[in-house]
N, C-alpha and C positions, 0 to 999 in steps of 0.2 A: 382169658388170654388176650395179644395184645388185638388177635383177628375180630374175638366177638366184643370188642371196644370198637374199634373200626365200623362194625357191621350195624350198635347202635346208634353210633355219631352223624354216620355215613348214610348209610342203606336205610333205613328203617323212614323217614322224612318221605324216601322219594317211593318207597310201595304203592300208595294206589295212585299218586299221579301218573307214574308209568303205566296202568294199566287203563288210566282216564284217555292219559295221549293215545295210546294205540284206538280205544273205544271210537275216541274222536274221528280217527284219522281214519279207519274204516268208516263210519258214516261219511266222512265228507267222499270218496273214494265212491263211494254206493250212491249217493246223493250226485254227484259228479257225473256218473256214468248215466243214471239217470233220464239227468239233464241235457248234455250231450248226445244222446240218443233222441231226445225230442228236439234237438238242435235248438236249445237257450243259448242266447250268446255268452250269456257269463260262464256256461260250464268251465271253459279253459280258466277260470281264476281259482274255481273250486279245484280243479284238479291241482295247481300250483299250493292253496290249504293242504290238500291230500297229503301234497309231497312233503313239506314244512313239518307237517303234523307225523308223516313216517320217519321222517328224521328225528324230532324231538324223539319218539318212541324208541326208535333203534340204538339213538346214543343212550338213553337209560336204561334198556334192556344189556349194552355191552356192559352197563357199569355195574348193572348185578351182578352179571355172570365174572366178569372179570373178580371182583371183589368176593365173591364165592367163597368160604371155606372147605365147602363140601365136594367141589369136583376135582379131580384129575386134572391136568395140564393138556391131556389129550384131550379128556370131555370139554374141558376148556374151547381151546380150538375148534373142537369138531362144532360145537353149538355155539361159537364166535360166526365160524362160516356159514354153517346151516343159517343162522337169522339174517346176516347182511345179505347172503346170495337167495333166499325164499321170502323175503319181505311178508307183504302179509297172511301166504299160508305158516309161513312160520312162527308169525304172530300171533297164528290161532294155535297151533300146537305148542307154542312156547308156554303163552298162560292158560291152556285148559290143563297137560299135563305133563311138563316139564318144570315150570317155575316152583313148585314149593320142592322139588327134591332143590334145585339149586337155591332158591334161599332159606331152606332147612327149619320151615317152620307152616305151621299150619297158615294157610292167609285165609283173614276174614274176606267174606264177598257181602 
C-alpha cells in the first residue's frame, strides 16, 4: 500500500538516528547537570547541546509517530502530547515501550 511505501522511503533512514539523538541528548543533559553542580563554567553551553539535541530528537520522534500506520488518530494525539509536554521521561518510555507498537516492526538494538 501507498503508507508502507512512504514508511520505506521515509521512516526507515531515520530509525536509529532518532534513537542516537535522544541517546545523545540525554548524556549531554546528565553530563550538564553534572557539571553545573560542580559549578564548570561551560555547563550552561552543554545544557544549550542538551536542548538542540532534544529538539533534533522530539522532531524525529513526531515524524514516526505522525507517519505511523498503526495508530489511531487519538493515539495519535495523545502520544503527540505525551512526548512534546514529558520530554525526556517520555523519551525513555517512548523507546523502551512504546515505539515498535508505533512503528510496527521488531527494531534491531
Amino acid at each position: 500500500t501507498l503508507l508502507r511505501i512512504v514508511y520505506f522511503c521515509c521512516m526507515s533512514n531515520l530509525v536509529q538516528q532518532t534513537k542516537q539523538a535522544f541517546y545523545f541528548s540525554l548524556g549531554f543533559y546528565l553530563l550538564a547537570l553534572l557539571l553545573k553542580v560542580l559549578s564548570f563554567p561551560f555547563a550552561d553551553v552543554l545544557v544549550s547541546i542538551a536542548l538542540f539535541l532534544s529538539l533534533v530528537w522530539l522532531f524525529l520522534v513526531l515524524r514516526e509517530i505522525i507517519l505511523s500506520g498503526r495508530l489511531t488518530t487519538i493515539e495519535r494525539i495523545l502520544l503527540l502530547v505525551f512526548v512534546v509536554f514529558g520530554n525526556i521521561v517520555a523519551g525513555i518510555v517512548y523507546f523502551f515501550f512504546l515505539r515498535e507498537r508505533v512503528l510496527g516492526e521488531s527494531i534491531k538494538k
